[in-house]
N, C-alpha and C positions, 0 to 999 in steps of 0.2 A: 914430830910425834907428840902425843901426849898422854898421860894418864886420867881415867874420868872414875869416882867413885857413887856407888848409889845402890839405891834396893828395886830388884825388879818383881813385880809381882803377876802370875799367871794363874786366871783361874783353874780350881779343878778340875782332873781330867783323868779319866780312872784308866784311861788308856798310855798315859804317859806323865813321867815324873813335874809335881805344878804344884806351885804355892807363892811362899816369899822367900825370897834370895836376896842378902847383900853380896855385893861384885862390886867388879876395877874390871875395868876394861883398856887395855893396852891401844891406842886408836894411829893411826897411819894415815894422812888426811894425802888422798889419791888427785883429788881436783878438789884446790881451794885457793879462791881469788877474790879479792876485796869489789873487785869488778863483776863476776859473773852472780848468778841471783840461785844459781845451787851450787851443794858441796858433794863430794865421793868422800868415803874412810872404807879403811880396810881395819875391821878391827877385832881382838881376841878377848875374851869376855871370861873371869872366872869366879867364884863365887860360891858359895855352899847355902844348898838349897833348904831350907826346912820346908817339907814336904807337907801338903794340906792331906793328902789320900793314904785310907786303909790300905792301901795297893803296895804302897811304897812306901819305904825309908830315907828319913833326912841323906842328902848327899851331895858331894864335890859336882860342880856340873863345868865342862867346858863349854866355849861358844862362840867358834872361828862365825865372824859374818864382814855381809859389805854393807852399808850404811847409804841414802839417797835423800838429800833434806832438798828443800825448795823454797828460799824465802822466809828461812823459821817458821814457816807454818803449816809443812808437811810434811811429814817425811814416810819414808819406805826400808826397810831392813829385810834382808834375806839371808840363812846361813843354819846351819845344825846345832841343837844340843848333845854335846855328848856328855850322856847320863853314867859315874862311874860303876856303881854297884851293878846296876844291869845288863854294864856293857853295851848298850845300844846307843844308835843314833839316832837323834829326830830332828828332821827340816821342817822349816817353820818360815812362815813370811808374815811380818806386819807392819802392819801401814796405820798410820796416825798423825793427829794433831800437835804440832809442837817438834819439839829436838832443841831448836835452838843453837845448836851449834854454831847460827854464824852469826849471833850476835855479837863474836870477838871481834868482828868487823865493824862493828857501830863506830861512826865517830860523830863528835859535835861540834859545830864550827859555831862560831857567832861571830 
């Protein structure tokens, strides 16, 4: 396992809580091999939101997800925000450039 810290940011969304969030995200690495060219995690996400939207209020958000990287140079996440003030959930998938996560695997021989 291990612990990752960072700020996530989501654009506005007047339909659901979005802005900038610092988070730790607790991560569970499902399929990870110095050999294969992707990684799996399973990971819990938390962090408090400062809210960009008149809609909403700064807030605690949770963020159980599963994580899919390919080669450090794509990855895929799937999984819910749970928003605490309004009590609801919202599923979310994104895909993007980057993750990096298996550059812990790098090594250099000479």
């Amino acid at each position: 396992y291990v612990l990752a810290f960072g700020v996530d940011y989501t654009t506005p969304n007047s339909k659901a809580p979005s802005g900038l969030q610092p988070q730790m995200t607790g991560i569970i690495y499902l399929v990870d091999n110095k050999n294969k060219s992707f990684l799996v995690y399973g990971g819990l996400t938390a962090g408090y939101l400062f809210d960009l939207n008149k809609e909403f209020d700064n807030q605690f958000r949770l963020t159980p997800n599963i994580y899919w990287e390919y080669a450090s140079l794509i990855y895929a996440k799937v999984g819910v925000d749970y928003a605490t003030p309004v009590n609801k959930v919202y599923p979310f998938i994104s895909i993007g450039m980057g993750g990096s996560h298996m550059l812990r695997h790098l090594s250099i021989s000479f």
